[in-house]
CHARMM-style PDB file with segment names, atoms N, HN, CA, C and O in Angstrom:
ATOM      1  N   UNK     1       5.479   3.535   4.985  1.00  0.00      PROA
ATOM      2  CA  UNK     1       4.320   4.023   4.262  1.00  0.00      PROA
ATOM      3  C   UNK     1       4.009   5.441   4.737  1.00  0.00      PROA
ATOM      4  O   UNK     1       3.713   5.719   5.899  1.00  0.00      PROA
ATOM      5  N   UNK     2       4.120   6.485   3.533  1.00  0.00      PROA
ATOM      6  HN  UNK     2       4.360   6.260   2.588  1.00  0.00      PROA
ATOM      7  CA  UNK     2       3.901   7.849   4.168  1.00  0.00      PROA
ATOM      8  C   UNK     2       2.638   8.004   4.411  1.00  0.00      PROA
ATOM      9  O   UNK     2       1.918   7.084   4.024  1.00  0.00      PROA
ATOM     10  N   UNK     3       1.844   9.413   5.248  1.00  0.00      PROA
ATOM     11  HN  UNK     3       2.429  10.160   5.563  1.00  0.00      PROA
ATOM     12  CA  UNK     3       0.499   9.088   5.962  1.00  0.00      PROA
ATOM     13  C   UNK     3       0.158  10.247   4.231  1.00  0.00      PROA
ATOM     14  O   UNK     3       0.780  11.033   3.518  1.00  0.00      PROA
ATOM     15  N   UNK     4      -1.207   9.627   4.322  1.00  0.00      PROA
ATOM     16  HN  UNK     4      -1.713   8.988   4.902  1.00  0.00      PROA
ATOM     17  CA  UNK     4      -2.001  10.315   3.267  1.00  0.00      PROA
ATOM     18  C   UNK     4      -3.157  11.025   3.768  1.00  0.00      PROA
ATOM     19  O   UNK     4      -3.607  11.135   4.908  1.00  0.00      PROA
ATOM     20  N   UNK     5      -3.512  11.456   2.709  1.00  0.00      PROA
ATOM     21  HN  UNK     5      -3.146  11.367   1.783  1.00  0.00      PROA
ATOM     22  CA  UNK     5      -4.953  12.261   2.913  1.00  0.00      PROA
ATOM     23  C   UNK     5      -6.308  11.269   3.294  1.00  0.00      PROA
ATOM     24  O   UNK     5      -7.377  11.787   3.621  1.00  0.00      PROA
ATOM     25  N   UNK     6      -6.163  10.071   3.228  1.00  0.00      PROA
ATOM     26  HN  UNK     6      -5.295   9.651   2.962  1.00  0.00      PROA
ATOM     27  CA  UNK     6      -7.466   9.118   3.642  1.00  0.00      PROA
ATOM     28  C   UNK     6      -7.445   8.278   4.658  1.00  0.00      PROA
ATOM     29  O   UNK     6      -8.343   7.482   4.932  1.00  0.00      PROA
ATOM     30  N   UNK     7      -5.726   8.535   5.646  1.00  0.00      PROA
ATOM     31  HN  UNK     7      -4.997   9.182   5.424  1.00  0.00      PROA
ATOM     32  CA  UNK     7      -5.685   8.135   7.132  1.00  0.00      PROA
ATOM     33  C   UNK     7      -6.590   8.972   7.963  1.00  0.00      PROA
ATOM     34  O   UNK     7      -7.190  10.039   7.826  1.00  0.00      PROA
ATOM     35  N   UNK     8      -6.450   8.071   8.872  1.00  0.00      PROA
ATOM     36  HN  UNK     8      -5.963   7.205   8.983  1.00  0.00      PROA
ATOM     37  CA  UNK     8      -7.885   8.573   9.838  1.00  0.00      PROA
ATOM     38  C   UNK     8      -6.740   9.267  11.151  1.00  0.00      PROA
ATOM     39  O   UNK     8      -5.775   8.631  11.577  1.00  0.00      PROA
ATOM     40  N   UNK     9      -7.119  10.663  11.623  1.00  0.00      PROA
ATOM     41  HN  UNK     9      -7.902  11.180  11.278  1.00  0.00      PROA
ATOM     42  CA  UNK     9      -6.624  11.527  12.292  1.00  0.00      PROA
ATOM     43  C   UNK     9      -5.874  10.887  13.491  1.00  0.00      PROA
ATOM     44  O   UNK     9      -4.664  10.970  13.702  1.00  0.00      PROA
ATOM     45  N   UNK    10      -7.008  10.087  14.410  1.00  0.00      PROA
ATOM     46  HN  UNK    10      -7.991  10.019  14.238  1.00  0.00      PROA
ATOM     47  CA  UNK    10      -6.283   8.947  15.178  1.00  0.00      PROA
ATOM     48  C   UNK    10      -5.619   7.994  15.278  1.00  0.00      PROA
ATOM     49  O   UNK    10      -5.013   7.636  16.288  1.00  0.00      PROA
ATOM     50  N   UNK    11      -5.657   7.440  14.182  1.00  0.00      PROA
ATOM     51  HN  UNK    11      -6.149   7.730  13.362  1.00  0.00      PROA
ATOM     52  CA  UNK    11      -4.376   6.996  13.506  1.00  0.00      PROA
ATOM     53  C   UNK    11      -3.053   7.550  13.494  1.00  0.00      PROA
ATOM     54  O   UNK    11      -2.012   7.387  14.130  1.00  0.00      PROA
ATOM     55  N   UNK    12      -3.409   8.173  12.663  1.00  0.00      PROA
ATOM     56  HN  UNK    12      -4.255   8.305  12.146  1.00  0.00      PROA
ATOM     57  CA  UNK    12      -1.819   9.614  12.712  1.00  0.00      PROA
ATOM     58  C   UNK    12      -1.031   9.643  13.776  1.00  0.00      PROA
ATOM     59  O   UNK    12       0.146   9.284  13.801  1.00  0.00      PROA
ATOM     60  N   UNK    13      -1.779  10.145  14.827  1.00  0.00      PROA
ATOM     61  HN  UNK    13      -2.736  10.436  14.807  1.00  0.00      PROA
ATOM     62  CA  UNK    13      -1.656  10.945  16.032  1.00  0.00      PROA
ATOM     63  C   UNK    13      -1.448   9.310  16.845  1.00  0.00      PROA
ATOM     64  O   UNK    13      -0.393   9.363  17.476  1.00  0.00      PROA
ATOM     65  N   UNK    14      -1.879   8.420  16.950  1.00  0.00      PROA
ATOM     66  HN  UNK    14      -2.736   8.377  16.437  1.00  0.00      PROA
ATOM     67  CA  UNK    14      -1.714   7.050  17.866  1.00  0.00      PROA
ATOM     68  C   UNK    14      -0.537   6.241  16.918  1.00  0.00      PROA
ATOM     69  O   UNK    14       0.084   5.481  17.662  1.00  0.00      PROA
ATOM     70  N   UNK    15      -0.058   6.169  15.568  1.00  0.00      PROA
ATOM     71  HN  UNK    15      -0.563   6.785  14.964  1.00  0.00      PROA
ATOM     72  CA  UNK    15       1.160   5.824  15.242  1.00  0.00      PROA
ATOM     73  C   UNK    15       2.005   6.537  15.251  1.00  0.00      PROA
ATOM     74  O   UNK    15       3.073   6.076  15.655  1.00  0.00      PROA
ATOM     75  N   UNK    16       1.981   7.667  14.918  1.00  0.00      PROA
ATOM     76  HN  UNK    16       1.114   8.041  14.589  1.00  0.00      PROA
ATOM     77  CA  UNK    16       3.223   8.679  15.294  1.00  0.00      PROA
ATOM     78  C   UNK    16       2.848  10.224  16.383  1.00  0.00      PROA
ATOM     79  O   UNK    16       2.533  11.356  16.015  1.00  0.00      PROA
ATOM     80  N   UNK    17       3.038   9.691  17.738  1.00  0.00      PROA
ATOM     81  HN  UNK    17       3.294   8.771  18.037  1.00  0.00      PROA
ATOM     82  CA  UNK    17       2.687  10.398  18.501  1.00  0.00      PROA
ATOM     83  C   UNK    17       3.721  12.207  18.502  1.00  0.00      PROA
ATOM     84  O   UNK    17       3.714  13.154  19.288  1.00  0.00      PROA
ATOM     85  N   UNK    18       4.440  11.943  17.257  1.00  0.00      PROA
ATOM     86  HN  UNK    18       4.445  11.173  16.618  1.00  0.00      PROA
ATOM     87  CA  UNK    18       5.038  12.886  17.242  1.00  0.00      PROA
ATOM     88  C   UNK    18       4.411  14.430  16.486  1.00  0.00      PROA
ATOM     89  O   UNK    18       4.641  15.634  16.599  1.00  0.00      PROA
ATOM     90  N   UNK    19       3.200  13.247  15.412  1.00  0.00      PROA
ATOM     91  HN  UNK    19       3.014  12.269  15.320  1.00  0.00      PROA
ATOM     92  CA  UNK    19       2.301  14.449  14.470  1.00  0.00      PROA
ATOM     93  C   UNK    19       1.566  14.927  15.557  1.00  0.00      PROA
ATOM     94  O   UNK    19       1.033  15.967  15.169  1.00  0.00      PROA
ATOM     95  N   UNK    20       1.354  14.772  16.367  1.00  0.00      PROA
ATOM     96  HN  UNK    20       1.787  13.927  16.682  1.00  0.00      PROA
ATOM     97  CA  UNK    20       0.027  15.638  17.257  1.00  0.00      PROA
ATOM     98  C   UNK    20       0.782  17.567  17.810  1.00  0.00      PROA
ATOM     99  O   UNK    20       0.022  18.393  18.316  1.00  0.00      PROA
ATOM    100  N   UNK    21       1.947  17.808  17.614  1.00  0.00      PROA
ATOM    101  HN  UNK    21       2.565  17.137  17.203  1.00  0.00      PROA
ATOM    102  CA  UNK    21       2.626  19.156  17.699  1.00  0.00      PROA
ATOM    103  C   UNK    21       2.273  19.731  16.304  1.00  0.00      PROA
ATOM    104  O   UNK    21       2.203  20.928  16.027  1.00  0.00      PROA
ATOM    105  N   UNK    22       2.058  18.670  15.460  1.00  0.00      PROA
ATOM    106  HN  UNK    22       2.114  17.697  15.685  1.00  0.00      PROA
ATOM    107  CA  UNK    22       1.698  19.581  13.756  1.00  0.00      PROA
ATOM    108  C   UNK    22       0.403  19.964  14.189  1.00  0.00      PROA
ATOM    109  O   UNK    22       0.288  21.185  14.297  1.00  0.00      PROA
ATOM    110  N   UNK    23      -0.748  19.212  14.510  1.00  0.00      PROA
ATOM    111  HN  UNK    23      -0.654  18.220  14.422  1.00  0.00      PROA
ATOM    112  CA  UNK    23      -1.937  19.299  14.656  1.00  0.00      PROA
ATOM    113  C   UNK    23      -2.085  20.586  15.290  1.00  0.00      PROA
ATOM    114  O   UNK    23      -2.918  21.374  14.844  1.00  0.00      PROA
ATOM    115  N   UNK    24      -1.179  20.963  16.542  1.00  0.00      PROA
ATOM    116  HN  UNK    24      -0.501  20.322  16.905  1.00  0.00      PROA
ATOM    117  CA  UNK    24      -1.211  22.035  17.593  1.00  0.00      PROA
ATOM    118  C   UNK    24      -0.911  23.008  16.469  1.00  0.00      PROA
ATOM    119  O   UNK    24      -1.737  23.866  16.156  1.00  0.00      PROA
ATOM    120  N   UNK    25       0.629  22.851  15.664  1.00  0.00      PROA
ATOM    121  HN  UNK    25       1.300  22.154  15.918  1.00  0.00      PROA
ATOM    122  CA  UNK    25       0.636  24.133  15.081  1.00  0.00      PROA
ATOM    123  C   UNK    25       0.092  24.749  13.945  1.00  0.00      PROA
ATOM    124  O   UNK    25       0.331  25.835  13.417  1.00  0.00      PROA
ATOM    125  N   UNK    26      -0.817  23.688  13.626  1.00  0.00      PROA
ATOM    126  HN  UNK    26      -1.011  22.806  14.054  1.00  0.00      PROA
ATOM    127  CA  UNK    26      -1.999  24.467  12.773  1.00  0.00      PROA
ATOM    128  C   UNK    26      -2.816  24.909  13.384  1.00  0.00      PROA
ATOM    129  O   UNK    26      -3.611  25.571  12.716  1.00  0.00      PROA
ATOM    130  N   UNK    27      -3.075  24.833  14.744  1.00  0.00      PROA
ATOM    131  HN  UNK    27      -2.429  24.295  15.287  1.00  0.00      PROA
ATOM    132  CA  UNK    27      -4.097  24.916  15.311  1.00  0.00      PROA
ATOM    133  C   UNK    27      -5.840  24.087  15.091  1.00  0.00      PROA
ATOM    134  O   UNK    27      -6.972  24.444  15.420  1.00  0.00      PROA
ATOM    135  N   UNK    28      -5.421  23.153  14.545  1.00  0.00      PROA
ATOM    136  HN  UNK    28      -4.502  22.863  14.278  1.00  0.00      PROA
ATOM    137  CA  UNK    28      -6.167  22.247  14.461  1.00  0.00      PROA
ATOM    138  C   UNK    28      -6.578  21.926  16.116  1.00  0.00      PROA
ATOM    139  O   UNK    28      -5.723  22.230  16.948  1.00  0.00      PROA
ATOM    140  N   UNK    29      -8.100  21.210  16.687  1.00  0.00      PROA
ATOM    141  HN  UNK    29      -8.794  20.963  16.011  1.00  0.00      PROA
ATOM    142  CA  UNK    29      -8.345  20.961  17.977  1.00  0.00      PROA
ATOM    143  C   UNK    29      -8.770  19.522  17.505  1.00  0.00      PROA
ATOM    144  O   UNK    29      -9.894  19.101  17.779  1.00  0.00      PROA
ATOM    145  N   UNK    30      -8.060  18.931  16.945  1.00  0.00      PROA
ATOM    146  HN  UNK    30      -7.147  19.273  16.722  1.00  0.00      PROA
ATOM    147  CA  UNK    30      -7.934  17.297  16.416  1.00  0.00      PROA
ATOM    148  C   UNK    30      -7.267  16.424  18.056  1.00  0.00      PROA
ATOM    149  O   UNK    30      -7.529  15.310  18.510  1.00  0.00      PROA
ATOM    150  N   UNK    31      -6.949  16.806  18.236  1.00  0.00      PROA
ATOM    151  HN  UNK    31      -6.737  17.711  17.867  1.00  0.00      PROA
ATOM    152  CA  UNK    31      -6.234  16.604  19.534  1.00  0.00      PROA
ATOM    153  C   UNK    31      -7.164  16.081  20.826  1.00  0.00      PROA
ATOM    154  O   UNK    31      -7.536  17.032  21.514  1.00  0.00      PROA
ATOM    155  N   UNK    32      -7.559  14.950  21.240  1.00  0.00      PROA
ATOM    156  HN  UNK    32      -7.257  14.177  20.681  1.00  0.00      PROA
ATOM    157  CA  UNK    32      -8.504  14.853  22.186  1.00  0.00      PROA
ATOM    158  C   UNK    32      -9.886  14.703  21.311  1.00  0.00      PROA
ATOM    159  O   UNK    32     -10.676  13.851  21.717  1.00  0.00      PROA
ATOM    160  N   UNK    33     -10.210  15.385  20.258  1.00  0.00      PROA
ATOM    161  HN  UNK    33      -9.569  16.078  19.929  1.00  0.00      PROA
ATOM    162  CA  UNK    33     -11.763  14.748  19.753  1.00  0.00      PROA
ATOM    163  C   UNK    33     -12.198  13.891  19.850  1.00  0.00      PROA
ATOM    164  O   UNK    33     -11.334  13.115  19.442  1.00  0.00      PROA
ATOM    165  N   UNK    34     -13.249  13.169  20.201  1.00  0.00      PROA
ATOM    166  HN  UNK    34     -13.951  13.799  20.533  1.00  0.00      PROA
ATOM    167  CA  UNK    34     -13.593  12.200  19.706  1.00  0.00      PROA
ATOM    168  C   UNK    34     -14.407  11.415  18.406  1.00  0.00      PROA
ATOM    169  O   UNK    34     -14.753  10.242  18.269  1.00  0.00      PROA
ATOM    170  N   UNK    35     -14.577  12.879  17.330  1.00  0.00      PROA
ATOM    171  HN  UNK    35     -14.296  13.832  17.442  1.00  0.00      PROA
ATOM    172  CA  UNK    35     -14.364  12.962  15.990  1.00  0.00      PROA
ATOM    173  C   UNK    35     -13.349  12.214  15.547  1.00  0.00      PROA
ATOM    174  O   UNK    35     -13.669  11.360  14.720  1.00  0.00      PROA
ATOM    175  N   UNK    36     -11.675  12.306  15.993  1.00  0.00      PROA
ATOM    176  HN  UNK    36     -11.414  13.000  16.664  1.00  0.00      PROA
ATOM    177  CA  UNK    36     -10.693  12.086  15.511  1.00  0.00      PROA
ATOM    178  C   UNK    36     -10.468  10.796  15.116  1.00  0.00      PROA
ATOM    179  O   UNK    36      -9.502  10.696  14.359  1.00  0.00      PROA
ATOM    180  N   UNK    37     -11.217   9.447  15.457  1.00  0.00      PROA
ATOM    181  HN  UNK    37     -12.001   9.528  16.072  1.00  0.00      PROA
ATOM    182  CA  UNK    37     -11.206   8.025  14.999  1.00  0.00      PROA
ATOM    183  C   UNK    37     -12.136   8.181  13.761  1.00  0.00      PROA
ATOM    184  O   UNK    37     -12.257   7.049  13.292  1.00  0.00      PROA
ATOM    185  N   UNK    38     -12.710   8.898  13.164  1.00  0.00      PROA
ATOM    186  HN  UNK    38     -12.611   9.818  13.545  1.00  0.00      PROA
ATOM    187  CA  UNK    38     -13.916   9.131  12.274  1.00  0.00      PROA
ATOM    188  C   UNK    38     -13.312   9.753  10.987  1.00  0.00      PROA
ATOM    189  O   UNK    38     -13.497   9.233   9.887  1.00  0.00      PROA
ATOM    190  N   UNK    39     -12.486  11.037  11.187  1.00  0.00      PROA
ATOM    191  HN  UNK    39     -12.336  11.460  12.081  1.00  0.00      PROA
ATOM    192  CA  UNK    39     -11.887  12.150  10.461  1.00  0.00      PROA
ATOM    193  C   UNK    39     -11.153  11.541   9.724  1.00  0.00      PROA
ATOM    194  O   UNK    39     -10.308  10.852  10.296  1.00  0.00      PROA
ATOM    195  N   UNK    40     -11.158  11.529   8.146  1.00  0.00      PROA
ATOM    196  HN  UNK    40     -11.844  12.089   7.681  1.00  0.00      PROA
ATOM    197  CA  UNK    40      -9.654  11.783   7.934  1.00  0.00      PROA
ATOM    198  C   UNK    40      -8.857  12.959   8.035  1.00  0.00      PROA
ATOM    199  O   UNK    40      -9.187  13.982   8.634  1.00  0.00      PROA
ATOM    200  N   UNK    41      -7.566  12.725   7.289  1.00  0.00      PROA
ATOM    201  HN  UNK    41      -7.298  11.894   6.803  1.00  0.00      PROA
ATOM    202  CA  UNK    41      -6.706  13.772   7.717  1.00  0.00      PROA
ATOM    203  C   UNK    41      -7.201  15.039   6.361  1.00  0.00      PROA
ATOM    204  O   UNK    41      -7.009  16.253   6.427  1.00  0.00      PROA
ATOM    205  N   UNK    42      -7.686  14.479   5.518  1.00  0.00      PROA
ATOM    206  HN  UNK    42      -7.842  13.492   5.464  1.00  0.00      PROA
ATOM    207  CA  UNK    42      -8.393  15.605   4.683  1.00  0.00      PROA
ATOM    208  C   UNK    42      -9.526  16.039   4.860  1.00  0.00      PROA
ATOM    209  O   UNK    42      -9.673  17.147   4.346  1.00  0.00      PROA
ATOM    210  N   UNK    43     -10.801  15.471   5.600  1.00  0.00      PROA
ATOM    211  HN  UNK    43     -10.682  14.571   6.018  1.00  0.00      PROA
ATOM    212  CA  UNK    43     -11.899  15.989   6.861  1.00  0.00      PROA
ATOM    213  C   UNK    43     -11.305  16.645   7.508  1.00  0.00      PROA
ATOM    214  O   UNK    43     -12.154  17.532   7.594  1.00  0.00      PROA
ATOM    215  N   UNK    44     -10.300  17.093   8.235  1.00  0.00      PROA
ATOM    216  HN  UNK    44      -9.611  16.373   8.165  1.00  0.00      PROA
ATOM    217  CA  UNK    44      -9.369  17.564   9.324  1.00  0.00      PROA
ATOM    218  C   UNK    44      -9.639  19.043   8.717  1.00  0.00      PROA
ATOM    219  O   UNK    44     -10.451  19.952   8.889  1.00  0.00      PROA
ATOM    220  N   UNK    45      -8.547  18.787   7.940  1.00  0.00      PROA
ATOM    221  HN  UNK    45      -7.888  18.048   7.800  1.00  0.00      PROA
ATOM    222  CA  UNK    45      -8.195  19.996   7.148  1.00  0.00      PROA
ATOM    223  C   UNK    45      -9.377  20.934   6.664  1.00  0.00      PROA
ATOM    224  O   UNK    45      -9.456  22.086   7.090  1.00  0.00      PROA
ATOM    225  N   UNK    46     -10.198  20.469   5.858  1.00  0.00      PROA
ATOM    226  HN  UNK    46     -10.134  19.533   5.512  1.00  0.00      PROA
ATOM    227  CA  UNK    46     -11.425  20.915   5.202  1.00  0.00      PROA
ATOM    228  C   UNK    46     -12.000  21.712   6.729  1.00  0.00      PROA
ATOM    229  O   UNK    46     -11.931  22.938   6.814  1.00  0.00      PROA
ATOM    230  N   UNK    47     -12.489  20.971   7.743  1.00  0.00      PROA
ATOM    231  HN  UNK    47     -12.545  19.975   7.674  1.00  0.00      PROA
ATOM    232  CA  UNK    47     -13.059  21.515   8.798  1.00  0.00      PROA
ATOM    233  C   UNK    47     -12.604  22.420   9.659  1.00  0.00      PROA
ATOM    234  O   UNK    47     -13.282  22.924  10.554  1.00  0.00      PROA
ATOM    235  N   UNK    48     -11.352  22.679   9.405  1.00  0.00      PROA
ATOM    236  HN  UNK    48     -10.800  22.270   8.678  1.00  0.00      PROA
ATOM    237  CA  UNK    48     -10.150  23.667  10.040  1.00  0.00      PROA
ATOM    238  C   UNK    48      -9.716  24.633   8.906  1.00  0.00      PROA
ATOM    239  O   UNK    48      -8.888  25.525   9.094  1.00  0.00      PROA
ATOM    240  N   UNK    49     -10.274  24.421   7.819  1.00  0.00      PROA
ATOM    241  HN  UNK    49     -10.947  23.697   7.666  1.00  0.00      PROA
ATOM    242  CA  UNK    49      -9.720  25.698   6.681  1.00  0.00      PROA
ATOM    243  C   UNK    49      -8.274  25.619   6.626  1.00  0.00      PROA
ATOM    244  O   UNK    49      -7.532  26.592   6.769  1.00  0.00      PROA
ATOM    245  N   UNK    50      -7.909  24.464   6.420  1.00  0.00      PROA
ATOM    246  HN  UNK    50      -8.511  23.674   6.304  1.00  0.00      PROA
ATOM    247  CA  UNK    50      -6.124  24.583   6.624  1.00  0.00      PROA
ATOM    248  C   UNK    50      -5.746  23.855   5.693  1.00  0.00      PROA
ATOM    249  O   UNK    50      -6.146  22.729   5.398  1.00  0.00      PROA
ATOM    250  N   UNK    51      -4.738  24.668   5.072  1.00  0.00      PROA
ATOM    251  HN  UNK    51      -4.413  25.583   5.312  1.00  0.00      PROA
ATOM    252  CA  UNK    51      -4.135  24.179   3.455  1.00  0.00      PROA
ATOM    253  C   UNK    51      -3.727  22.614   3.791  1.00  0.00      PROA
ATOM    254  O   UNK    51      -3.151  22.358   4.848  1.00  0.00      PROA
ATOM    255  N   UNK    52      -3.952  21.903   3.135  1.00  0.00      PROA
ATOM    256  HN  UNK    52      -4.420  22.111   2.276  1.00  0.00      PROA
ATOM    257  CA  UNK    52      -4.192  20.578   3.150  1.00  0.00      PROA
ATOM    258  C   UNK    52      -2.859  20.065   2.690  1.00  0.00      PROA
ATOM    259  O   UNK    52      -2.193  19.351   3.439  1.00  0.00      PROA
ATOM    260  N   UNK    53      -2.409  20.421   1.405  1.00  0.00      PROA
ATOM    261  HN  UNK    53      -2.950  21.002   0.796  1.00  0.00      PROA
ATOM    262  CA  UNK    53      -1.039  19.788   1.229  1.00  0.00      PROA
ATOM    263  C   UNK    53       0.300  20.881   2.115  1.00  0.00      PROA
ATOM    264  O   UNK    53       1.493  20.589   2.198  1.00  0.00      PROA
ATOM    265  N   UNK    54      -0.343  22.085   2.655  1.00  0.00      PROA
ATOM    266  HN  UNK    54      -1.312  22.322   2.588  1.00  0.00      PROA
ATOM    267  CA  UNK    54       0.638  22.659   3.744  1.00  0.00      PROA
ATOM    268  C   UNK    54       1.074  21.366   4.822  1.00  0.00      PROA
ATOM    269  O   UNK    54       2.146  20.856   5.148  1.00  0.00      PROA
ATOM    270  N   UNK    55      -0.217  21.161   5.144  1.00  0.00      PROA
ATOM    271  HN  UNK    55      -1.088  21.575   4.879  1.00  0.00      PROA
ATOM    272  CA  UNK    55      -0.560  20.451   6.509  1.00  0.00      PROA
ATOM    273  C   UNK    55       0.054  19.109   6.489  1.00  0.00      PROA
ATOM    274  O   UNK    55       0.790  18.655   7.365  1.00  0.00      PROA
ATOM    275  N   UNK    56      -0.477  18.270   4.943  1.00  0.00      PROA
ATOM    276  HN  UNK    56      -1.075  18.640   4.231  1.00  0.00      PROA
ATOM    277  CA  UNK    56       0.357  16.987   4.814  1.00  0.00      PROA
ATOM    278  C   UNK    56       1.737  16.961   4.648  1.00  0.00      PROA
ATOM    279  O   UNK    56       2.291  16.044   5.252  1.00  0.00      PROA
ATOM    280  N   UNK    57       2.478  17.732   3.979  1.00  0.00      PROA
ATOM    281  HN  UNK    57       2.027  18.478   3.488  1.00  0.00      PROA
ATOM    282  CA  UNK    57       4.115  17.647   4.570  1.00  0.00      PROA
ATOM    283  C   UNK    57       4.576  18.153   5.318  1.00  0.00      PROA
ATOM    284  O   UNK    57       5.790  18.110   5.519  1.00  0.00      PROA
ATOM    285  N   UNK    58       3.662  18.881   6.061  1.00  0.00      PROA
ATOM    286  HN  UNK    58       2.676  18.916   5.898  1.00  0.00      PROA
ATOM    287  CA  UNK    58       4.296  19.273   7.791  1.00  0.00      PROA
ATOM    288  C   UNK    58       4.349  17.701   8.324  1.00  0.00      PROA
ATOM    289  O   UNK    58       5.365  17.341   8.919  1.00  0.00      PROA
ATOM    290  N   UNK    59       3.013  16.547   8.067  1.00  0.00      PROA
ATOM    291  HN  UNK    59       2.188  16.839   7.583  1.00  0.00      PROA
ATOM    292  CA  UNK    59       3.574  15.617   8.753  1.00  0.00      PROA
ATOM    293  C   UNK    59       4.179  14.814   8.582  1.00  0.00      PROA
ATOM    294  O   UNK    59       4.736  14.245   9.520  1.00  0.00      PROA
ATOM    295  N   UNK    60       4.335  14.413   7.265  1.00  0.00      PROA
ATOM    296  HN  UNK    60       3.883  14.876   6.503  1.00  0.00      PROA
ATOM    297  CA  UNK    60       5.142  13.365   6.790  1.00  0.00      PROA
ATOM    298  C   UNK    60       6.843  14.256   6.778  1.00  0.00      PROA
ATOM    299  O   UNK    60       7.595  13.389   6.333  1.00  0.00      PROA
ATOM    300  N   UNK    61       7.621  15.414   7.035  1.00  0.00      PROA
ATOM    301  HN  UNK    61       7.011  16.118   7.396  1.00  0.00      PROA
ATOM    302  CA  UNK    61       8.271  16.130   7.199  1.00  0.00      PROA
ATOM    303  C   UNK    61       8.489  15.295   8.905  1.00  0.00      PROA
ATOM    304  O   UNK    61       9.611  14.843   9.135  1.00  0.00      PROA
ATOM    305  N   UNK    62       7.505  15.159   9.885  1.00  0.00      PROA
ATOM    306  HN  UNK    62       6.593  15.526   9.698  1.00  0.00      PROA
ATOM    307  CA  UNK    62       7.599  14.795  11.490  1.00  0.00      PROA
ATOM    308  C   UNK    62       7.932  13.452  11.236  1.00  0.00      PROA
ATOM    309  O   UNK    62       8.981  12.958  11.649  1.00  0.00      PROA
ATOM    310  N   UNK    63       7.153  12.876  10.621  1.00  0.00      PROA
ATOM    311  HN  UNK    63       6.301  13.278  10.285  1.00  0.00      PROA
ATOM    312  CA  UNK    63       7.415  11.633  10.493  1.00  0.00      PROA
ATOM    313  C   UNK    63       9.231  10.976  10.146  1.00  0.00      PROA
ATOM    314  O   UNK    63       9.840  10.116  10.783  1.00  0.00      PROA
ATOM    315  N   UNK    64       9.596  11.598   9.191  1.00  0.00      PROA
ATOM    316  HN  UNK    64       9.102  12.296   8.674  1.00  0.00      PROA
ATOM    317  CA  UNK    64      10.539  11.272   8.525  1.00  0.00      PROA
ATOM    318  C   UNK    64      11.594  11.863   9.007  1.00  0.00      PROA
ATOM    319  O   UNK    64      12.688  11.417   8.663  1.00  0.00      PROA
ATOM    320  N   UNK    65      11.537  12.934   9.857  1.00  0.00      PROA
ATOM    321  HN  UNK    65      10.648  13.297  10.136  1.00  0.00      PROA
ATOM    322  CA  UNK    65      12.884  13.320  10.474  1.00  0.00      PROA
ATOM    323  C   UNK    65      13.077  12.098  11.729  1.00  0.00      PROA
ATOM    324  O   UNK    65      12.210  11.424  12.287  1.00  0.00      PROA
ATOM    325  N   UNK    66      14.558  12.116  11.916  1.00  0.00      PROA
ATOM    326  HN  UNK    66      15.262  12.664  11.463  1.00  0.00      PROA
ATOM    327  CA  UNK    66      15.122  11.030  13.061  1.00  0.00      PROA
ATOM    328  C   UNK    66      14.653  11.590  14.587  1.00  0.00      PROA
ATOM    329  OT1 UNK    66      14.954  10.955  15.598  1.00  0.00      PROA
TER     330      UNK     66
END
């Protein structure tokens, strides 16, 4: 199941501990919040000004590589 725009940030980041380097290279500070069980991943974005479908196949891109 690819991650969408209405997973919750900690989620993301606690099933695939590999999205949390996307998070860094947006510079997102999703990382450690404790917002981040609350957020989705389109709250994320919105609150970081960061292109949203940039951001979602950067992770599903992490996800899906071996």
């Amino acid at each position: 199941m690819p991650i969408g725009f209405d997973d919750l940030v900690h989620d993301v980041m606690n099933d695939w501990p590999a999205t949390i380097r996307v998070f860094l290279d947006f510079r997102m500070g999703c990382v450690g919040c404790p917002i981040a069980c609350f957020h989705t991943v389109d709250d994320a974005c919105g609150e970081h000004h960061v292109d949203r479908d940039a951001f979602l196949k950067a992770l599903r891109e992490v996800v899906a590589s071996p």
